[in-house]
C-alpha positions as CSV (number, residue, x, y, z in Angstrom):
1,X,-4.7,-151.7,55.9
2,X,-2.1,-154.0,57.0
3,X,0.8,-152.0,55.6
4,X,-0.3,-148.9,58.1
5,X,0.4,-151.5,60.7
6,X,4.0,-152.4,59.2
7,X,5.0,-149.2,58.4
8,X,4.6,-148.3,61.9
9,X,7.7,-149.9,63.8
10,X,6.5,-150.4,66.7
11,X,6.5,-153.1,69.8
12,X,4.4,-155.7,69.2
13,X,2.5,-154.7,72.6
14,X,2.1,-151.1,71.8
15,X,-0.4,-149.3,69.4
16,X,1.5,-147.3,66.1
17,X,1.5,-143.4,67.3
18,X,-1.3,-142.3,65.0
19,X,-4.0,-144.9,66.1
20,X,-3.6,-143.1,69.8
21,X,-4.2,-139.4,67.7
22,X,-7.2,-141.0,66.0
23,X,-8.7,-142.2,69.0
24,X,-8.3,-139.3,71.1
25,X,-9.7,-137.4,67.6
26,X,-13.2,-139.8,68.1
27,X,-13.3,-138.9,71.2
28,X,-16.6,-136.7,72.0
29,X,-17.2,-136.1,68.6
30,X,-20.8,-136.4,68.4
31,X,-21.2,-135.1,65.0
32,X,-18.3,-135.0,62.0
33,X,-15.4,-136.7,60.1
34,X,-12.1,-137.7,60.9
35,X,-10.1,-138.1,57.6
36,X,-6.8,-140.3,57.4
37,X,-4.3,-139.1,55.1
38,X,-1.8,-142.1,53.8
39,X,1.3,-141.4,51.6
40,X,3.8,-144.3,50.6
41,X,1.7,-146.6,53.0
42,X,2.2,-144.1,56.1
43,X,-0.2,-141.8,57.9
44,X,1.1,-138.6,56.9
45,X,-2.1,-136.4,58.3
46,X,-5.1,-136.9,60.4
47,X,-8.1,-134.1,60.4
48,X,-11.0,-133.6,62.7
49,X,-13.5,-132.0,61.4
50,X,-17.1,-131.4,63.7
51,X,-20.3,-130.2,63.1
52,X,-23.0,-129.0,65.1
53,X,-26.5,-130.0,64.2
54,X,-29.2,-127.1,65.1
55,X,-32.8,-128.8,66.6
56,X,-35.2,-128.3,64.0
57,X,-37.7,-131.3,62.5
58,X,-36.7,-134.3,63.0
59,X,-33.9,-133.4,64.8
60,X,-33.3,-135.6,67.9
61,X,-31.3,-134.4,71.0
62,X,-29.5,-137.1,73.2
């Protein structure tokens, strides 16, 4: 994982670009998957995907 961080020139005070997206991406997601996409040692994509969970048995609601 360290060559994400050194492909990504940044300040050494500042976070790389696609760490913010990823946050923001976690971010009330309750339920799903976010999927980093790396080519050549960069992030080239980053996906959300969500998914709702229906009450049924077993099913806990928080």
């Amino acid at each position: 994982m360290s060559s994400l961080s050194a492909s990504s020139p940044t300040s050494s005070n500042s976070l790389p670009d696609w760490l913010a997206i990823v946050r923001t991406k976690v971010e009330g997601l309750r339920f799903g998957v976010v999927q980093i996409v790396v080519h050549d040692g960069k992030v080239t994509q980053i996906e959300r995907t969500e998914k709702t969970r229906l009450g049924g048995s077993g099913a806990r609601d928080e």
